[in-house]
N, C-alpha and C positions, 0 to 999 in steps of 0.2 A: 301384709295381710291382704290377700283376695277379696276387693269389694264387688259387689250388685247393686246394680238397682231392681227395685221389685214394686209393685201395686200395693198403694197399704193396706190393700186387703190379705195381701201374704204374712201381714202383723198381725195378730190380736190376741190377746191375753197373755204377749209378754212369750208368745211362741212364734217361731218361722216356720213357714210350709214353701219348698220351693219345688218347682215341677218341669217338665219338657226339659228344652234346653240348658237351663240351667243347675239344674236334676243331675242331667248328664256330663256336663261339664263339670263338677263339682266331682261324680263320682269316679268319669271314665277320664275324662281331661288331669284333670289338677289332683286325684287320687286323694281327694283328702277324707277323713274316715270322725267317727265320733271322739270326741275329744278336741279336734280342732274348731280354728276360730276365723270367722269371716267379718268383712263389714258387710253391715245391708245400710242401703240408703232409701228411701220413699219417695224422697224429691219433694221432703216437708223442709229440706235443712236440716233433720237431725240425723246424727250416723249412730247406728245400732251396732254393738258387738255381738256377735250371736256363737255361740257355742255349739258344734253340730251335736245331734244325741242319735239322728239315726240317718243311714246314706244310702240311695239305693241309686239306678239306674234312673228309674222313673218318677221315684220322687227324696228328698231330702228335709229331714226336722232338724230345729235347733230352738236352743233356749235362750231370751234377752239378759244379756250378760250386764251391757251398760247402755247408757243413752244418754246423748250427749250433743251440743249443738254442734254443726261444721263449722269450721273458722275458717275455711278456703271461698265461701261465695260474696263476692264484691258488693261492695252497699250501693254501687253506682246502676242502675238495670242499662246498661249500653245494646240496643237495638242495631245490626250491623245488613245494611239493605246493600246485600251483594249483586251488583249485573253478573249473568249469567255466563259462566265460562265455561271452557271444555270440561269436559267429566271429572279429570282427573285432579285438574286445576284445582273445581268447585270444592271437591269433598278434600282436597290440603287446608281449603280456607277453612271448611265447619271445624275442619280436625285442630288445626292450628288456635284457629281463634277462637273455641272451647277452649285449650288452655289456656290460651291469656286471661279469658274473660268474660269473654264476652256474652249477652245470657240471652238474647234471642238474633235467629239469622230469619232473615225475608230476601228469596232469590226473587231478582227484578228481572224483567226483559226490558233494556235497551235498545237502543237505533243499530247500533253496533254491533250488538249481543249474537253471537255466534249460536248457540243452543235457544232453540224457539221454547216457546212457553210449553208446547203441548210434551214437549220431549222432557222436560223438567219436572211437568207432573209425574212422570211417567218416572222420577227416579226417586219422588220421596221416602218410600219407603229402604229404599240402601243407603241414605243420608240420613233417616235418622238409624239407620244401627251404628255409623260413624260418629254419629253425634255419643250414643248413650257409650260406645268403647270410647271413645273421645273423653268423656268425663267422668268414666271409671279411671282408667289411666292416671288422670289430672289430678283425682282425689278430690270430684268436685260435687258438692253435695245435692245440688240441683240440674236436672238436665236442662242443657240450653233449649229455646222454644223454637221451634222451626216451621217459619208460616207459610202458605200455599205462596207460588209464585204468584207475581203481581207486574202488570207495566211498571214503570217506573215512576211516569206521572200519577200512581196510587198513592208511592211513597213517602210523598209529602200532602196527605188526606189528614191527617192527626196534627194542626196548628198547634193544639197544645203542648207536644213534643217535639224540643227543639232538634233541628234537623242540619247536622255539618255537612260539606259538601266540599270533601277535595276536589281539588281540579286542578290543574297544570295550570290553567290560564290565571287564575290571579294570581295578583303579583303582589300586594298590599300586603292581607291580611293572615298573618302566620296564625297556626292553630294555638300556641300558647298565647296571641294575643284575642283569639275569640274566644278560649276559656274564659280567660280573666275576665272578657266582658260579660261572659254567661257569669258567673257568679257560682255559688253552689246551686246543683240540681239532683236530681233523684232519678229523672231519667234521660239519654240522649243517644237521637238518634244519626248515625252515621251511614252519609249514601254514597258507594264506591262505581264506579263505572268497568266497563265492557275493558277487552284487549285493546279496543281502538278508542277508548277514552267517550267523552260525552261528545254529542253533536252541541252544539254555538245552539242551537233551539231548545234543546234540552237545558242547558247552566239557566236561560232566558226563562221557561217555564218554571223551574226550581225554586230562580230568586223570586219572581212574582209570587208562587206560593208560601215564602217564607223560609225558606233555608239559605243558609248563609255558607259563601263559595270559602275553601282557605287554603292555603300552600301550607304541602308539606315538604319545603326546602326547594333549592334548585337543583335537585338531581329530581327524574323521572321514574319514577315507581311503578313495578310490572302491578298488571290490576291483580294477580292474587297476593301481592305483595302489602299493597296502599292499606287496604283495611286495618289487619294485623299491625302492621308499626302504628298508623292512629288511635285504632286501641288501647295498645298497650302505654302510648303516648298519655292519653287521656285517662285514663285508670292510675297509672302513675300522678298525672297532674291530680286528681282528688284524691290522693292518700290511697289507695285501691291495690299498688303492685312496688311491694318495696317499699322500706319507711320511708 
């Protein structure tokens, strides 16, 4: 079944109104006609069955068929602060790491960081249509959140969210042993580095603000790689992916 996401104002009284784009995709794309059935999502968590009653070009009606909560959005909120990669790199990570999971991205600019901040602003808006096809695909009932770029030293400003921090250089502290010392949380955030890793001043500024460094194994992880496995790492470790 063809899901959307839509404004909950396209909901109300138990009817759908759909327009523009999705009007036309629905009518000239995907051919589907009154009678059939779509999901609509609102990004409240619950998914709507909706029955089309009328299909046009420019606009499409339907009626609430069921309503029901999504069982795909993880109880863990994993905040995933990306440094900034090449174009194509970046939007594998949103696309990817939407399906694992992960339910907000914050692009960082690093020392390293290949794509400067001003150029990132300048792409939010084609990262989030990646995002929202991203978690239509995934069958995910909330879209991931996708915050304005930020230096990197921003992303450890929230002490009360614990903040992990791969890094190739510790050697000590494995991520299933800093789970277990985190204990059960609700939210947790994870800071991945540049193509050329962190600068020795940055881990140093990190740990001072409270994020804690941790390996992820002794092989070396391409940076759109690292995030997605600790992720999915971490989502698995609290019940989240897989019994």
């Amino acid at each position: 079944m063809h899901r959307f996401f839509v404004t909950p104002e396209a909901i109300a009284g138990g009817r759908l109104t759909l327009a523009g784009d999705q009007a036309r995709q629905v009518a000239r794309v995907l051919r589907l006609a009154p009678g059939d059935r779509i999901t609509v999502l609102d990004n409240s968590g619950q998914e709507y069955v909706v029955e089309l009653t009328a299909v046009r070009p420019d606009a499409a009606q339907g009626r609430v068929v069921t309503v029901t909560p999504a069982p795909t959005e993880p109880a863990l909120h994993l905040t995933l602060y990306q440094a900034l990669l090449k174009a194509d790199k970046f939007e594998w990570v949103l696309q990817k790491g939407t399906e694992v999971g992960i339910s907000a991205f914050v692009p960082v600019w690093a020392e390293r960081s290949i794509l400067p901040l001003e150029a990132a602003e300048k792409k939010l808006g084609r990262w989030t249509a990646v995002l929202q096809e991203a978690a239509e695909q995934a069958h995910r009932a909330r879209l991931p959140v996708l915050g304005d770029p930020i230096p990197l030293r921003q992303a450890f400003h929230d002490r009360a969210l614990p903040v992990l921090l791969p890094w190739e250089g510790e050697q000590c502290r494995g991520l299933r042993t800093a789970l277990e010392a985190l204990g059960p949380v609700e939210r947790l955030g994870l800071v991945i580095g540049p193509e050329g890793g962190f600068a020795e001043r940055e881990v140093e500024a990190a740990v001072a603000a409270g994020a804690l460094p941790v390996s992820l194994g002794p092989r070396i992880l391409r940076a759109e790689t690292a995030g997605l496995v600790a992720a999915a790492a971490i989502l698995y470790h609290y019940g989240q992916w897989g019994g």
